[in-house]
N, C-alpha and C positions, 0 to 999 in steps of 0.2 A: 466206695462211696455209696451212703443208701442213695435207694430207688426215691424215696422222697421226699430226701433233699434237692434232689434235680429237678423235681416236678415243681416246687416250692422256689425255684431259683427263679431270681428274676430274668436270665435269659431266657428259660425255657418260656416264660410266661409271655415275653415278648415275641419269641417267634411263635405260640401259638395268637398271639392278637392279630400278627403279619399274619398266618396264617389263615385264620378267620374269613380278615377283612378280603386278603385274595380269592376264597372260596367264594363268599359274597359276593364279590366285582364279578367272578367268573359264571355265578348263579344267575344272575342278573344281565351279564351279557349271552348267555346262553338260552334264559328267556326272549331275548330282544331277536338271538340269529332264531330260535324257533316259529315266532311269530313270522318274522321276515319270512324264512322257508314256506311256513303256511298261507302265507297270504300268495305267494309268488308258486305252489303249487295249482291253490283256488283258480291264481288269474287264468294258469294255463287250461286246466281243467273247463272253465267256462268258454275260453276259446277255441278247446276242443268243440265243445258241446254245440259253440255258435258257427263256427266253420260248417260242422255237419247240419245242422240245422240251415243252414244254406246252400249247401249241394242238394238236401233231399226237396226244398222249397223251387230251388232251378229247374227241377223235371216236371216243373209242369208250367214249366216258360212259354208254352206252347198252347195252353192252356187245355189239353189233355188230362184229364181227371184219372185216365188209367196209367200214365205214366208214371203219376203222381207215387197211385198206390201198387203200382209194382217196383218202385224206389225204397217206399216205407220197406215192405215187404222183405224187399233184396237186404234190406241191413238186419232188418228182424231175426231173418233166420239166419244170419252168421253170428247172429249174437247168441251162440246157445249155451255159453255161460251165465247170461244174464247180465254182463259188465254192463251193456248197454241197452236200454227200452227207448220204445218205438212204440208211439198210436199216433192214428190219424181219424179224427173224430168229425162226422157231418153237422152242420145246423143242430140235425134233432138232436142229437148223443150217440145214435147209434155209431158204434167200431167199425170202422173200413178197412183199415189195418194195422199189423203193430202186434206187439208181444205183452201187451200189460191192457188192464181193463181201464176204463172212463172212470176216471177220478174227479173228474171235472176242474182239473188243476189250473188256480189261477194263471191271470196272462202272468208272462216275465219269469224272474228265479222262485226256485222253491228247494226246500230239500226237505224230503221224504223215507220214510222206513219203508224200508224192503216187503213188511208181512203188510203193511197196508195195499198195497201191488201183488197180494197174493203170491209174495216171490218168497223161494226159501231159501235161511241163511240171515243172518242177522247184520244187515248190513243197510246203509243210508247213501242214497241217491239225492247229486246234485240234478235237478229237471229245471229246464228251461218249455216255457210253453209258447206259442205265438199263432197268429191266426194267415191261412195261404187260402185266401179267396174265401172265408168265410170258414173254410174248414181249419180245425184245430189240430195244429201239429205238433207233437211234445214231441221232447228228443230230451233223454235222459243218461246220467252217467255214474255208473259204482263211483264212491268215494274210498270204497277199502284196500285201492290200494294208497292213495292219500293217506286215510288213516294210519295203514302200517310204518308211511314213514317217516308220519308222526309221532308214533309211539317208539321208533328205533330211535328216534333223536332224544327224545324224552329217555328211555331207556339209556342211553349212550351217556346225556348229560347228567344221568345218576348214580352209575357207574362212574365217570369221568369223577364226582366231585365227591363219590366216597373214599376213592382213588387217590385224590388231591389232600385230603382229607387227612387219611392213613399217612401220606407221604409227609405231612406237612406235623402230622405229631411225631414221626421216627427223625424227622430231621432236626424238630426244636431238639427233643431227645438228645441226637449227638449235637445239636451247636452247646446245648446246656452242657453236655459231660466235658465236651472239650473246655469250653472257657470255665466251666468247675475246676476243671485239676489245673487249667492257668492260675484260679485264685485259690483254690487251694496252695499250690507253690508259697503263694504270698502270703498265706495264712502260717506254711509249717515254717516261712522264715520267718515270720516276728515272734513265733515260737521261742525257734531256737536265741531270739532276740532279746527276748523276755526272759531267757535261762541265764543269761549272760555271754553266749555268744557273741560280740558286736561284729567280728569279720563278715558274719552272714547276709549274703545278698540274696533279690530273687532275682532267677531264672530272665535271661532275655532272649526269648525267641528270635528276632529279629526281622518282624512282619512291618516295626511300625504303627501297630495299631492302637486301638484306645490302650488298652492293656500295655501292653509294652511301654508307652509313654509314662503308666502310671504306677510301671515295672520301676524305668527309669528315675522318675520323683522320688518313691521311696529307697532306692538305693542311694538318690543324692543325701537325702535325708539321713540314712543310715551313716552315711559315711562322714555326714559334718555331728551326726550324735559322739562316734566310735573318735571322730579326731578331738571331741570337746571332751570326753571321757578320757583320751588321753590324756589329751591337754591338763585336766583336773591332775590328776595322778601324779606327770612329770611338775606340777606346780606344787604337789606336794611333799614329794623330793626334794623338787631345789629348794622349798621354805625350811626343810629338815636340815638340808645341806646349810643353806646360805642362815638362817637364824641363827643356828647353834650358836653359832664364835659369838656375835653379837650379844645374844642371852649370857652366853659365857662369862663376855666380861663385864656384863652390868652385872650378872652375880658376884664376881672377883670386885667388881669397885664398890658395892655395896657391904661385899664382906668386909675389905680393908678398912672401910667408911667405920665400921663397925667396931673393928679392932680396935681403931685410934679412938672411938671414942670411949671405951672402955680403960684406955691410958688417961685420958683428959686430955689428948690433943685434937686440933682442929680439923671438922673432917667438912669442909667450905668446897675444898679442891675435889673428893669425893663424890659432892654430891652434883657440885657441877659435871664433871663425867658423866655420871648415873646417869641425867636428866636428859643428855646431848644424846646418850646411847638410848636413850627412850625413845627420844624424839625423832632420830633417824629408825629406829626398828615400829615406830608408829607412823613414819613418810610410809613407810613400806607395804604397810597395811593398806593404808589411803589409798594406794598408788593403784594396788589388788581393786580393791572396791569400784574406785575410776576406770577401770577398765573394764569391768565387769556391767557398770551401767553402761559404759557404750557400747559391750557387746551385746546386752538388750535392744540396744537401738532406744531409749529412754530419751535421747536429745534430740531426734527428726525431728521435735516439734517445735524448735528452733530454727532450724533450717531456712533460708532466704538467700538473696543474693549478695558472693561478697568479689568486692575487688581486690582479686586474687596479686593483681601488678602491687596496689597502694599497700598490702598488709605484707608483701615482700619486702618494699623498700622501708616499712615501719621497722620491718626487726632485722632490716642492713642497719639503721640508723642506733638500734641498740645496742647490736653485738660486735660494731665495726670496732668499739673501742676497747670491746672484752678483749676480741681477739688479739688487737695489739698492744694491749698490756700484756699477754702471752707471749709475744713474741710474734704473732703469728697476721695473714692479712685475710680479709672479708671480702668480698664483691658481690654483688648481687646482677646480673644479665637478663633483662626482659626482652624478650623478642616482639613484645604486644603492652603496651603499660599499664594496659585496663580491661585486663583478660577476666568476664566474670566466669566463675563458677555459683553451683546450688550448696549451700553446706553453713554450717554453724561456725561465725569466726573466731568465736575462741575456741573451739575446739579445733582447728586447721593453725590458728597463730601457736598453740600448744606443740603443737604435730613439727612444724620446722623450726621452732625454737625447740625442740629435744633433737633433733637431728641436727642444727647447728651446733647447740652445747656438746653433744655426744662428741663431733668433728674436733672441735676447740680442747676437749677433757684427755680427748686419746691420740692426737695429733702434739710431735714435737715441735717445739721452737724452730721459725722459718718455713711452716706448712701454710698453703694458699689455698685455701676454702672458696668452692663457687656456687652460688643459691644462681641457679637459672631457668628461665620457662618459654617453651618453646607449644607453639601451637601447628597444626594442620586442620583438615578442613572435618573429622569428625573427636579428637580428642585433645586435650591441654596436657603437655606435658612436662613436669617440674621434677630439680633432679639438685642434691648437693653432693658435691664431691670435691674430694681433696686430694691432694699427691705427697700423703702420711704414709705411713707403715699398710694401710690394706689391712683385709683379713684372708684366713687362707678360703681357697674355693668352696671345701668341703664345708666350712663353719659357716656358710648362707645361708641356710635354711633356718637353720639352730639361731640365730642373732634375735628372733622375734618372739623366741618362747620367753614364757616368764623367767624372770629370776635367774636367766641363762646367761656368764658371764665367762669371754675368754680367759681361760688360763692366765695370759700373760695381763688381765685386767682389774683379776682379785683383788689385786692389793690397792686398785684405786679405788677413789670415794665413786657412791653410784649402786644401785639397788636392782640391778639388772634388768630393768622394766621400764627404762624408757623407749627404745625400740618395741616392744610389748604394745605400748602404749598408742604410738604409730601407726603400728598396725591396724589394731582396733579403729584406729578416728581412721584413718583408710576405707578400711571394709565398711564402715557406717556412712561414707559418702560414696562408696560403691564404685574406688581407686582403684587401681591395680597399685600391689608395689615390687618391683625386682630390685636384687641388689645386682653390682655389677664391678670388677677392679676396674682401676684404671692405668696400672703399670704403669708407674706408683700408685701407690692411693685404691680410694672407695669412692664410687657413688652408688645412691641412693636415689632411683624413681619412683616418683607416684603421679601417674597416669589416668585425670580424670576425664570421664566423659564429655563434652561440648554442649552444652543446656540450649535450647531452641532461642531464639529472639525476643 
């Protein structure tokens, strides 16, 4: 992977802006703890300076003027680094004692450079001044070591936030590389996808995280591509399969049609044929097409509420009689009479009138068909079955492809697309459907969801 690709990647860019913006917070709170330190070194510093400037003010409680200046004195000369000055100044100006000359330094706080004090070393004195019976008493105090550890803090928080800094580009760095070769992953699989691969999935980690959710999406996505790819393919088989005969013999009645007219006999009966075999090899077509808009999803925009109980007992009331002109009996069982559902009603009245017919078409004389619907408290669920011949276990799956007909079904009328078709209005109102025996017999569930109030 180039080096700037990474840098150009959008993750990398966002942990550098986190990163940024933490160094900022931290620049910022790091200026706030400095000032705090500083002020809170100052306050102690001047309570140095005022303390002492009260012990040396006490000795001369007595009102002893030599007390006074053999106090000054006494601290003067332990100060012989300079940390601390001492004068004690008369009326006139004149020096009485102390380590620094007459500055004539105002009453109160001041601070002062060193070489104005005649002191060496470049260094700045907090002084406090105050008046003890008329004489003036300064008491003063290096600030360098304040200063130093001022500048260690400042020093510390500049190191600290190049530190931050450096860590916070080596880290965007690897959060980029790692979620790089995550989508890389997802890049070399729509590759292999784009080659004609379809089994190709990417990679799942197993963190849960954005990535992986959007690992999972495109894998769902791949996998309803690779089944609709198949789906196409085995539809084009079984139209190879299942047209042929049908083209066959409208060619054969077309031919014969041909022959006899060529004698001068009547070819009425001919073209009647031809016309029937059109017309059923053009349902077929139709049939393709109708399923294909509802697998668009083309008719949600129909979609309303229907009473799922009334449009059952509508097509008990039509097929009660097909069925026993068959031989056979109908029922229909509501457990709720006015269960609604969200969906489009002629595409759902379509949906269990092909499951009725289908039941009626391949069920023998004396089979007892039941349309029922039963609810609980988050789904509806409708189901027909009968106690006919069944199919075998294995042929469950296979019953909703197109054009997909049992063996033992061939030979009857039927285009093998109305389960197909079921399906599809199923999946476009977002049904479950299982099939299931019932030793004897088939049912058929579709399980929709419970729409709010």
């Amino acid at each position: 992977m180039r080096r700037d690709s990474i840098l150009r990647s959008t993750s990398f860019r966002l942990a550098l802006i986190f990163s940024l913006m933490f160094i900022s917070a931290f620049i910022v709170t790091g200026l706030i703890v400095y000032q705090l330190v500083k002020w809170e070194l100052q306050q102690r510093q001047d309570q140095t300076i005022q303390e002492t400037f009260a012990v040396i003010a006490a000795a001369y409680g007595d009102q002893d003027i030599q007390d006074l200046l053999d106090t000054v004195e006494t601290y003067a000369k332990a100060s012989d680094d300079r940390q601390r000055v001492f004068s004690l100044v008369d009326p006139s100006g004149k020096i009485l004692a102390g380590n620094i000359p007459d500055l004539k330094f105002p009453e109160g706080w001041s601070d002062v450079d060193g070489d104005k004090m005649q002191l060496q070393g470049d260094q700045q004195y907090r002084i406090f001044s105050g008046t003890v019976d008329e004489n003036r008493l300064t008491v003063g105090l290096s600030q360098r070591e304040t200063k130093n550890i001022e500048a260690i803090m400042l020093q510390s928080f500049g190191w600290a936030s190049i530190i931050v800094l450096l860590l916070a580009i080596f880290g965007g760095g690897l959060i980029a590389l790692r979620v790089q070769r995550r989508f890389g992953a997802v890049r070399s699989t729509m590759e292999h996808v784009a080659r004609g691969n379809l089994d190709a999935r990417v990679p799942i980690v197993g963190r849960g995280d954005d990535v992986d959710l959007l690992s999972y999406d495109i894998n769902d996505a791949l996998a309803r591509l690779a089944a609709t790819v198949d789906g196409m393919r085995q539809v084009s088989t079984d139209i190879a399969h299942d047209l042929k005969s049908p083209l066959n013999r409208l060619k054969m009645t077309v031919d014969e049609a041909l022959a006899k007219q060529e004698t001068g006999m009547m070819v009425v009966q001919e073209l009647e044929a031809a016309s029937s075999e059109a017309d059923r090899i053009n349902e077929t077509f139709e049939a393709l097409l109708r399923i294909a808009q509802i697998e668009a999803g083309a008719r949600k925009s129909r979609f309303g509420k229907v009473d799922l109980g009334d449009m059952l007992q509508s097509l008990d009331d039509i097929y009660s009689s097909v069925a026993e002109d068959n031989g056979q009996r109908l029922r229909t069982s509501l457990d709720q009479p006015h269960e609604v559902i969200w969906g489009d009603r002629e595409l759902l009245t379509q949906m269990y009138a092909n499951l009725i017919e289908n039941a009626i078409r391949h069920c023998p004389v004396g089979t007892d068909i039941v349309v029922r619907s039963e609810a609980d408290a988050k789904t509806i669920i409708t189901s027909v079955e009968d106690n006919g011949p069944g199919i075998p276990e294995h042929e469950h799956d296979n019953v909703f492809r197109r054009l997909y007909r049992l063996e033992k079904s061939r030979t009857s009328k039927g285009s093998g697309l109305g389960l197909s078709l079921v399906k599809a209005i199923a999946d476009l109102h977002g049904a479950g459907i299982l099939v299931e025996n019932c030793r004897p017999g088939l049912r058929i569930k579709i399980v929709f969801p419970r729409i709010g109030p």
